[in-house]
DSSP file (Angstrom, degrees, kcal/mol; ACC not computed):
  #  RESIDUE AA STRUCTURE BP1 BP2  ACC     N-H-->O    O-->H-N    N-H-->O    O-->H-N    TCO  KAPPA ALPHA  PHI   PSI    X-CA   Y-CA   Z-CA
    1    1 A X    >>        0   0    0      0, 0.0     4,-3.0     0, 0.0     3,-2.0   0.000 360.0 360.0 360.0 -37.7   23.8  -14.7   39.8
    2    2 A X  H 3>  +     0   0    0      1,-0.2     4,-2.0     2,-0.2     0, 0.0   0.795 360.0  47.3 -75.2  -5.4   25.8  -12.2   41.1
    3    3 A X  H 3> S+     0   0    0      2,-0.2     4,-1.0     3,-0.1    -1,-0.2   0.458 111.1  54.8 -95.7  11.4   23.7  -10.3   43.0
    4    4 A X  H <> S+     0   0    0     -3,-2.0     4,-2.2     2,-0.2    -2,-0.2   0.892 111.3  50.3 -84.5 -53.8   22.4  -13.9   44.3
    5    5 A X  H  X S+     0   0    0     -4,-3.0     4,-1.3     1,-0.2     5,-0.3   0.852 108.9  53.6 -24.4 -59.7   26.5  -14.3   45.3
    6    6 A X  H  X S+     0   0    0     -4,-2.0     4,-3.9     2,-0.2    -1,-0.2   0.890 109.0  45.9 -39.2 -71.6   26.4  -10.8   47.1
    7    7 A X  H  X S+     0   0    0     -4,-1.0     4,-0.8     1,-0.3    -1,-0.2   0.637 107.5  53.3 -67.4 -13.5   23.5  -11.5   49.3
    8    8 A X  H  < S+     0   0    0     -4,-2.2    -1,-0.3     2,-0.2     4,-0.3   0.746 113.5  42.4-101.0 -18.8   24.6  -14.8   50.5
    9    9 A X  H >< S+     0   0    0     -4,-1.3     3,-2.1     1,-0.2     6,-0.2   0.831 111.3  60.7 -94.1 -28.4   28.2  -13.5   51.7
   10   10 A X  H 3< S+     0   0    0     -4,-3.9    -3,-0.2    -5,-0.3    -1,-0.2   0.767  97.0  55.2 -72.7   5.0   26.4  -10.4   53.1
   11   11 A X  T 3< S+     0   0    0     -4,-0.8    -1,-0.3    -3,-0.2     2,-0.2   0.521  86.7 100.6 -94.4  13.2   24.3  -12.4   55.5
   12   12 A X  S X  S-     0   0    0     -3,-2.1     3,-1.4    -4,-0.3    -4,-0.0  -0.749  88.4-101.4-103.0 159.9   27.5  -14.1   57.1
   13   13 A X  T 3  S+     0   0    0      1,-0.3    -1,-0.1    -2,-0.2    -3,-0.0   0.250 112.2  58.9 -83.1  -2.1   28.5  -12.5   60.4
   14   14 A X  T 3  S+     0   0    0      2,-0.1    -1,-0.3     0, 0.0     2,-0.2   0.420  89.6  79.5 -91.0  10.1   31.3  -10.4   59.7
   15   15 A X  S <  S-     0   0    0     -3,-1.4     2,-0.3    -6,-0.2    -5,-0.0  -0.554  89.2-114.5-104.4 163.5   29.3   -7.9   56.9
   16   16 A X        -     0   0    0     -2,-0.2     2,-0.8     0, 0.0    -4,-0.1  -0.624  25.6-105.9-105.7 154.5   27.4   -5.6   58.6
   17   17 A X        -     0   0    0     -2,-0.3     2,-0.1    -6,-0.1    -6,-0.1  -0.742  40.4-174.5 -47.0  62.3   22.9   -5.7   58.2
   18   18 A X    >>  -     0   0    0     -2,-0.8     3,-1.4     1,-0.1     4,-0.7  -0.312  34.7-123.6 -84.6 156.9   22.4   -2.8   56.1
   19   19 A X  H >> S+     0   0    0      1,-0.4     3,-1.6     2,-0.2     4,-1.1   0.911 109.8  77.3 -71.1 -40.1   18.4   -2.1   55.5
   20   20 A X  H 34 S+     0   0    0      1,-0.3     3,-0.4     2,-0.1    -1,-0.4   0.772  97.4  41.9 -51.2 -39.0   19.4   -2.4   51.7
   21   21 A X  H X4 S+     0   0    0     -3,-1.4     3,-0.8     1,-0.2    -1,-0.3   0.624 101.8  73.6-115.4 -32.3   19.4   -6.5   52.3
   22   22 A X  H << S+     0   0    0     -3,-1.6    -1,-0.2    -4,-0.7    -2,-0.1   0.953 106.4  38.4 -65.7 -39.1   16.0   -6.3   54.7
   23   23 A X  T 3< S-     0   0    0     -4,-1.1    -1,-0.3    -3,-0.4    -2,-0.1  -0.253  92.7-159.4-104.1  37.5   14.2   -5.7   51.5
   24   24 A X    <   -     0   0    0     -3,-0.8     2,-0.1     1,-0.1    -3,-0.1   0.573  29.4-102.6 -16.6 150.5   15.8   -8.1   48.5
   25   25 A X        -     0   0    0    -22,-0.1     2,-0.3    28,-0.0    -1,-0.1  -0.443  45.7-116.2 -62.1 157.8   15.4   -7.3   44.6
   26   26 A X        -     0   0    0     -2,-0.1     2,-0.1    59,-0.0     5,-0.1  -0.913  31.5-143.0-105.0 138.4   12.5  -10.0   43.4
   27   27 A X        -     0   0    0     -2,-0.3     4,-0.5     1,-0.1     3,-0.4  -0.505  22.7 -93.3-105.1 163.6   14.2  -12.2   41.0
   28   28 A X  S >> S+     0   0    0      1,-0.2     3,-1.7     2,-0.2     4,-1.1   0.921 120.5  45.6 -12.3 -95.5   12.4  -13.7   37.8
   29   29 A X  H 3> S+     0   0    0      1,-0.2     4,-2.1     2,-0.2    -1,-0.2   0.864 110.3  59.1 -41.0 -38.9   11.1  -16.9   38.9
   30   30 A X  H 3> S+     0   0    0     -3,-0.4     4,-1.0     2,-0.2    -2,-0.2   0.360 104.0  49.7 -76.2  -1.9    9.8  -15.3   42.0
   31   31 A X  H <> S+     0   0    0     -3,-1.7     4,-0.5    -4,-0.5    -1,-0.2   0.695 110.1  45.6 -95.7 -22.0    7.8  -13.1   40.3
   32   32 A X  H >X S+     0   0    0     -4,-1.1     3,-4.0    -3,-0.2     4,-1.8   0.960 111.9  53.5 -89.4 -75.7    6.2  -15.4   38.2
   33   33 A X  H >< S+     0   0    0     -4,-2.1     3,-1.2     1,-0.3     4,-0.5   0.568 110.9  50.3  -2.2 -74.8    5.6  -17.9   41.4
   34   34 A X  H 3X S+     0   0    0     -4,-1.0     4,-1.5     1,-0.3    -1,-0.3   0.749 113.4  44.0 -67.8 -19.3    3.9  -14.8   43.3
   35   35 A X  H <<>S+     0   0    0     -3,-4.0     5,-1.1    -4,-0.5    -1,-0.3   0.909 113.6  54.4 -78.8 -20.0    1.8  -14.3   40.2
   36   36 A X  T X<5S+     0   0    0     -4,-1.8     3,-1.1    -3,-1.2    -2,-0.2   0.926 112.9  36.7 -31.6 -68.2    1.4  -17.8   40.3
   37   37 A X  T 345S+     0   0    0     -4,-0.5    -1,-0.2     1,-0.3    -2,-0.2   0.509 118.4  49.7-105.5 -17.5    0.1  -18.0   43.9
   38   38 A X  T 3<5S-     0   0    0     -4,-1.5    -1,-0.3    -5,-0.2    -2,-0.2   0.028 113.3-115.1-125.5  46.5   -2.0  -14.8   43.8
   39   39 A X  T < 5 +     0   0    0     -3,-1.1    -3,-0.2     1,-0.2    -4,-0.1   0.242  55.0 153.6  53.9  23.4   -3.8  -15.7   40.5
   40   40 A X      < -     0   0    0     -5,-1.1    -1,-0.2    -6,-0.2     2,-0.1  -0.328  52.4-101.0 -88.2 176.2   -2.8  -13.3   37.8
   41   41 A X    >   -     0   0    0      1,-0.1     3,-2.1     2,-0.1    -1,-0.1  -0.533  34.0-122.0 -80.1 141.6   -2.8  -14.2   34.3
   42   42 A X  T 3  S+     0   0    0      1,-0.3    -1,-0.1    -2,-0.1    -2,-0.1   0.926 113.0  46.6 -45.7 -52.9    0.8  -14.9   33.1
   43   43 A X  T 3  S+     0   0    0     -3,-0.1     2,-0.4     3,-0.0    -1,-0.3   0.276  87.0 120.1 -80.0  32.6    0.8  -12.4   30.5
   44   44 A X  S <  S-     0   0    0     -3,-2.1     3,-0.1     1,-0.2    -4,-0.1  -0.732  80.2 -92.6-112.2 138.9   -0.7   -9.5   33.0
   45   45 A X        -     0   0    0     -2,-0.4     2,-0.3     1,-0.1    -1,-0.2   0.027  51.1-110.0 -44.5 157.0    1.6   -6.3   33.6
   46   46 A X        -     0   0    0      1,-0.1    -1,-0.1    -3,-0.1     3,-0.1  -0.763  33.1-113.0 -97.3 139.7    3.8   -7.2   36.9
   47   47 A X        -     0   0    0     -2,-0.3     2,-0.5     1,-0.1    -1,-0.1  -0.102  51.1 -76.0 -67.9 175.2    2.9   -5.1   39.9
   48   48 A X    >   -     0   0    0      1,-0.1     3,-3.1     3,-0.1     4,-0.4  -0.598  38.6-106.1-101.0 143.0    5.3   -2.8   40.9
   49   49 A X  T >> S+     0   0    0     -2,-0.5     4,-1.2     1,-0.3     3,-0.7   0.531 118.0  57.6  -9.1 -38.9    8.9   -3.8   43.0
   50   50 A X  H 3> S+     0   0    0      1,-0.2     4,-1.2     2,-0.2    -1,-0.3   0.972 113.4  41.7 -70.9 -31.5    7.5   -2.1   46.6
   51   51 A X  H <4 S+     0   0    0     -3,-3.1    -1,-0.2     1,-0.3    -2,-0.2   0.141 113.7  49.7-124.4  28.7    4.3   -4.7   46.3
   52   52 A X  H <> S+     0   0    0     -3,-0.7     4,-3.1    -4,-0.4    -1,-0.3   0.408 114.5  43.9 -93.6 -39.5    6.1   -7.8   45.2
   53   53 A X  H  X>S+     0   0    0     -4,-1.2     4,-2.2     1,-0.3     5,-0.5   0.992 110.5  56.0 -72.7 -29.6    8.4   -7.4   47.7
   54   54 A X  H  X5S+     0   0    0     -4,-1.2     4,-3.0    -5,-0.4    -1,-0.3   0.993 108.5  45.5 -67.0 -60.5    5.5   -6.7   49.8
   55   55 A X  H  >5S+     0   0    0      2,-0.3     4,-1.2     1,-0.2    -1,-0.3   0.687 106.9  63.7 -47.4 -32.1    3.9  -10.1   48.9
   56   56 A X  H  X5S+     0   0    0     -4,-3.1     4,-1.0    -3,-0.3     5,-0.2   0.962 108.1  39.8 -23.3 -86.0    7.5  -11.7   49.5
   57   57 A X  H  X5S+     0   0    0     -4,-2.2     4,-0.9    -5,-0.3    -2,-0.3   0.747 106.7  60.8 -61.3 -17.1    7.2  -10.6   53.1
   58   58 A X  H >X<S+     0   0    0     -4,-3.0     3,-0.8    -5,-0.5     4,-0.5   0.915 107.5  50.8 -82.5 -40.4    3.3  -11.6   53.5
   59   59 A X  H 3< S+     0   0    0     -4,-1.2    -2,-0.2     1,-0.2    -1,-0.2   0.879 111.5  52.3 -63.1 -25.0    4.8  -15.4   52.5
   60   60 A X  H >< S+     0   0    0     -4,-1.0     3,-0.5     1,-0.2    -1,-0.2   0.558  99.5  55.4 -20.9 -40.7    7.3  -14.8   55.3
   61   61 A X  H << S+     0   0    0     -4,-0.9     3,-0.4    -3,-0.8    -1,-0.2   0.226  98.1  69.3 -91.6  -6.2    5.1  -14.0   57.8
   62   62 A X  T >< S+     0   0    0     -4,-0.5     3,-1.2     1,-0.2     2,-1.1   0.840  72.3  81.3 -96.0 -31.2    3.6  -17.1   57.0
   63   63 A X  T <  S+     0   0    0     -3,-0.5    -1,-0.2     1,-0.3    16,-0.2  -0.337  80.6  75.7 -90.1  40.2    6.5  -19.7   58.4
   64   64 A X  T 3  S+     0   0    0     -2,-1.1    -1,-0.3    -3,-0.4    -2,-0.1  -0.003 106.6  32.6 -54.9 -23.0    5.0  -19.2   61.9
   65   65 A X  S <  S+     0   0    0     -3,-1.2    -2,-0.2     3,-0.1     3,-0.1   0.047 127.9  31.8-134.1  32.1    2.5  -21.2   60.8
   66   66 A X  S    S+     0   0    0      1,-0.9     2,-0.6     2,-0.0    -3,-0.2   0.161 101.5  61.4-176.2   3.2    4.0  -23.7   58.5
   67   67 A X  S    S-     0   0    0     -5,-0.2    -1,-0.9     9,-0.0     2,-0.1  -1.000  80.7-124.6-144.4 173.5    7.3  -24.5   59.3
   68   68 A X        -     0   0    0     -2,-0.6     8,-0.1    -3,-0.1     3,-0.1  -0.363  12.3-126.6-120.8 167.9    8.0  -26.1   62.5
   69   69 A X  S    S+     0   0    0     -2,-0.1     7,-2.9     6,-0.1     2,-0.2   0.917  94.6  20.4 -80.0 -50.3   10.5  -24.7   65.4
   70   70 A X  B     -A   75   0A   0      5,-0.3     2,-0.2    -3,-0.0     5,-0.2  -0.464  60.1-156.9-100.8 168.0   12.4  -28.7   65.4
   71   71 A X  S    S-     0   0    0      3,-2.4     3,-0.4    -2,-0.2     0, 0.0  -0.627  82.9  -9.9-175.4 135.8   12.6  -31.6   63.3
   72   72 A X  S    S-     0   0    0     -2,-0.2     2,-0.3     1,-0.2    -1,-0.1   0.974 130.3 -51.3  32.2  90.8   13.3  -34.7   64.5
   73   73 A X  S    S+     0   0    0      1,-0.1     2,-0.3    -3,-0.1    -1,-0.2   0.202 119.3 108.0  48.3  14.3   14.2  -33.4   68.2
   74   74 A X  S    S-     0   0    0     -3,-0.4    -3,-2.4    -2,-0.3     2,-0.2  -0.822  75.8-120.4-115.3 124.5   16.6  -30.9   66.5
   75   75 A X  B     -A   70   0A   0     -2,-0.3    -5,-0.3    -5,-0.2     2,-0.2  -0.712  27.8-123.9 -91.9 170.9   15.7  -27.0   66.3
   76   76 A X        -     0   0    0     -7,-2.9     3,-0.1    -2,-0.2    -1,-0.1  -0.679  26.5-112.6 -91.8 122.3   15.3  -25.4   62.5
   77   77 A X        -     0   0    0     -2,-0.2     2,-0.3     1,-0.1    -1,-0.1  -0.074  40.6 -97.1 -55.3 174.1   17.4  -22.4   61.7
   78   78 A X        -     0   0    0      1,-0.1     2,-0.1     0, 0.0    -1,-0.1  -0.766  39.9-122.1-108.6 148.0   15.5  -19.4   61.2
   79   79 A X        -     0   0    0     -2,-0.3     2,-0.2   -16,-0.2    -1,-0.1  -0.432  23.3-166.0 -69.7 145.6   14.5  -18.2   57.5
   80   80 A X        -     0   0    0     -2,-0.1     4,-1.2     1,-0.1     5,-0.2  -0.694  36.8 -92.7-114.8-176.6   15.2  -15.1   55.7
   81   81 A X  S >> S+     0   0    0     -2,-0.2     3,-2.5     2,-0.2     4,-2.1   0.969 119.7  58.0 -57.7 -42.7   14.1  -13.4   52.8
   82   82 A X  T >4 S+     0   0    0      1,-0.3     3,-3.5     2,-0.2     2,-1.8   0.651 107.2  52.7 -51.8-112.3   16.5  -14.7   50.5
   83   83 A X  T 3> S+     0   0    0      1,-0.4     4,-2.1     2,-0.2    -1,-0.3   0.295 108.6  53.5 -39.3 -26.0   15.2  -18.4   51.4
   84   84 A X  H <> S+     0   0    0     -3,-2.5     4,-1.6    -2,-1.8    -1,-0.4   0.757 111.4  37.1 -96.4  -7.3   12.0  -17.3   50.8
   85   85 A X  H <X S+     0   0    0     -3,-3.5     4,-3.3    -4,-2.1    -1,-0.2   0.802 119.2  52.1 -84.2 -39.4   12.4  -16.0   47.5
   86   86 A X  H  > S+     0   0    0     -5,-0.3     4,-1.2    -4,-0.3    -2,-0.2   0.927 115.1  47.0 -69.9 -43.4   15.1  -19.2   46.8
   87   87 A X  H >X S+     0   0    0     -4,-2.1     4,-3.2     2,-0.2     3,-0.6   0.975 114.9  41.9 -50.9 -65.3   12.0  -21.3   48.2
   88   88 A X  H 3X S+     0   0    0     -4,-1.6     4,-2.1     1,-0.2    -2,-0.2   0.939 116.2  56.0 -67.9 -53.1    9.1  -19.4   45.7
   89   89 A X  H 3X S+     0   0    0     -4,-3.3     4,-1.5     1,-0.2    -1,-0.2   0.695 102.0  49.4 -22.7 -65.2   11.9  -19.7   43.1
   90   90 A X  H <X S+     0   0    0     -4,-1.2     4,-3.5    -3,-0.6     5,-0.3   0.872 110.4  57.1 -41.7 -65.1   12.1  -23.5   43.5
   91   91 A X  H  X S+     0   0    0     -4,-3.2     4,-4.1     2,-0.2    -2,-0.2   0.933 104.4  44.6 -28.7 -72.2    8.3  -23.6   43.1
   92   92 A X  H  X S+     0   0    0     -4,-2.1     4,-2.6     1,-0.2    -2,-0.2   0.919 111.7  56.2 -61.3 -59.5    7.9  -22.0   39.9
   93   93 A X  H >< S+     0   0    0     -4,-1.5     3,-0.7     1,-0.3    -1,-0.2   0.849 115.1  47.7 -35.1 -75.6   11.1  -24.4   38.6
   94   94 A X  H >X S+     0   0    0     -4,-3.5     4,-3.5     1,-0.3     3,-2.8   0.877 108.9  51.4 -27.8 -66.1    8.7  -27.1   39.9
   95   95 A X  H 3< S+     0   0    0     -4,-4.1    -1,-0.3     1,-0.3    -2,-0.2   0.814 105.9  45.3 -78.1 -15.6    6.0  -26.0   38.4
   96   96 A X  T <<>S+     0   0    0     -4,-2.6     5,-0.9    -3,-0.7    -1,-0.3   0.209 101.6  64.4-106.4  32.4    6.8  -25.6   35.0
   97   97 A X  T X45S+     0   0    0     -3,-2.8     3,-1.7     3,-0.1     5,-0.3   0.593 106.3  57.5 -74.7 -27.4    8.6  -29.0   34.7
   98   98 A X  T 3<5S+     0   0    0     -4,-3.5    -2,-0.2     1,-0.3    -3,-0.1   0.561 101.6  49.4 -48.9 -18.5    4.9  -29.9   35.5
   99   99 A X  T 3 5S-     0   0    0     -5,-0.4    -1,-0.3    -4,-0.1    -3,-0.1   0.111 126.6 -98.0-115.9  24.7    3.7  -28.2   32.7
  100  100 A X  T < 5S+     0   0    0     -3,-1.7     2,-0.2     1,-0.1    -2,-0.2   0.530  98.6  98.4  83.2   7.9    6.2  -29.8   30.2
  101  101 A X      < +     0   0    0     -5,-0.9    -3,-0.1    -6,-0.1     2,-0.1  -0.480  51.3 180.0-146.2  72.5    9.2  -26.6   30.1
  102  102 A X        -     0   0    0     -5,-0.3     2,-0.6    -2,-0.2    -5,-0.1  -0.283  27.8-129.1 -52.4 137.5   11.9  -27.9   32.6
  103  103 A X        +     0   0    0    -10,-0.1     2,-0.2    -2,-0.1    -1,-0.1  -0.800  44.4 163.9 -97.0  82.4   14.7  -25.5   32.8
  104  104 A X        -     0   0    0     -2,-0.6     2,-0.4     2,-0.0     0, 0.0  -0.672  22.3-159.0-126.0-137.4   17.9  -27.4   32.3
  105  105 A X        -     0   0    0     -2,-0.2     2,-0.3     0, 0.0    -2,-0.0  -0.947  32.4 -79.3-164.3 142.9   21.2  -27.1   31.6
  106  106 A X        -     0   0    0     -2,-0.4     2,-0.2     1,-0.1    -2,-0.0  -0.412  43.3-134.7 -57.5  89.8   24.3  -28.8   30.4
  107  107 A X        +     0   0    0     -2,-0.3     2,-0.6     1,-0.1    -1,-0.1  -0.528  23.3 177.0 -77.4 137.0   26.1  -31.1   32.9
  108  108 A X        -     0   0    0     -2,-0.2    -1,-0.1     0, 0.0    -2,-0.0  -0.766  19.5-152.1-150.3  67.1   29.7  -30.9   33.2
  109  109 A X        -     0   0    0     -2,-0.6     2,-0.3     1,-0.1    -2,-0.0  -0.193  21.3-109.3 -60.1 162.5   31.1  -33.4   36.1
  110  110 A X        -     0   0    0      2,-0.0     2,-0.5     3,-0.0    -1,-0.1  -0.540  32.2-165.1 -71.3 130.6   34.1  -32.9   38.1
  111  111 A X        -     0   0    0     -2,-0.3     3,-0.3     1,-0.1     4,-0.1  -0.981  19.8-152.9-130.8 139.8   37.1  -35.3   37.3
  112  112 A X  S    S+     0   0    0     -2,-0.5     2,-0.1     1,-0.3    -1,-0.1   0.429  92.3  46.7 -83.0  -4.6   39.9  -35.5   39.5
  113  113 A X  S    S-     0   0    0     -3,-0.0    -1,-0.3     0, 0.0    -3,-0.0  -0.436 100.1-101.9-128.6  53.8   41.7  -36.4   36.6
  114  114 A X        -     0   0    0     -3,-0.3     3,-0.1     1,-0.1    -2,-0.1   0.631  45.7 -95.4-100.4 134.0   41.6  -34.7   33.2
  115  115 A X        -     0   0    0      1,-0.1     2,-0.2    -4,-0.1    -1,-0.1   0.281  44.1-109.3 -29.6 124.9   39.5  -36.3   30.3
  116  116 A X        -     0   0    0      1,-0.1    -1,-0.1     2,-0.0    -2,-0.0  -0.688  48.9 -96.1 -72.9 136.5   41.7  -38.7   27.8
  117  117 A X        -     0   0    0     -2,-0.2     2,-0.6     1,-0.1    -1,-0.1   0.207  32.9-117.2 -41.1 151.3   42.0  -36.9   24.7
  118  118 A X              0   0    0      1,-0.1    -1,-0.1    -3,-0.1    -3,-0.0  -0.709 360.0 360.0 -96.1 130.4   39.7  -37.7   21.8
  119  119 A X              0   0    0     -2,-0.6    -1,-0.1     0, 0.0    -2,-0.1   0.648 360.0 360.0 -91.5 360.0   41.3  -39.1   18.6
């Protein structure tokens, strides 16, 4: 999670672009997605970091052709990698509550107030 923290304060406009950010680490879920989407068998050794990432950017290169300039008369900010990995990411989360093995996780609301003790 922290190196998700890291990338999301280094795209805002006072950190500088460094080339290290052009090219992102591929995160868990996003690896499984891309093996997902380019058919390998689950259990099949993972290709290696240059041609994930590589497979990253060919689904980038794709939102020319699949996500729109507007919506509703309004234009759409432009994607980076990080969205697109936080998009493939999403998928795989999708798709295996679809297959019965939802990832969650313990919910803890916020109270503006602190909890009355339990007797």
């Amino acid at each position: 999670f922290a190196h998700e923290v890291a990338l999301d304060i280094s795209s805002l406009p006072c950190f500088p672009q460094g080339e290290a950010l052009k090219s992102p680490p591929v995160s868990e879920l996003t690896r499984k997605c891309l093996a997902r989407l380019a058919g390998r068998c689950p259990g099949a050794k993972d290709p290696s970091l240059e041609q994930l990432q590589e497979e990253v950017k060919k689904v980038f290169s794709m939102q020319v052709e699949y996500w729109p300039a507007s919506l509703l008369h309004q234009p759409n900010v432009d994607i980076t990698l990080q969205d697109v990995q936080a998009q493939l990411a999403e998928f795989e989360r999708y798709h295996q509550a679809l297959d019965g093995k939802p990832q969650r996780t313990a919910y803890f609301p916020r109270l503006l107030f602190p909890a009355p003790a339990r007797s």
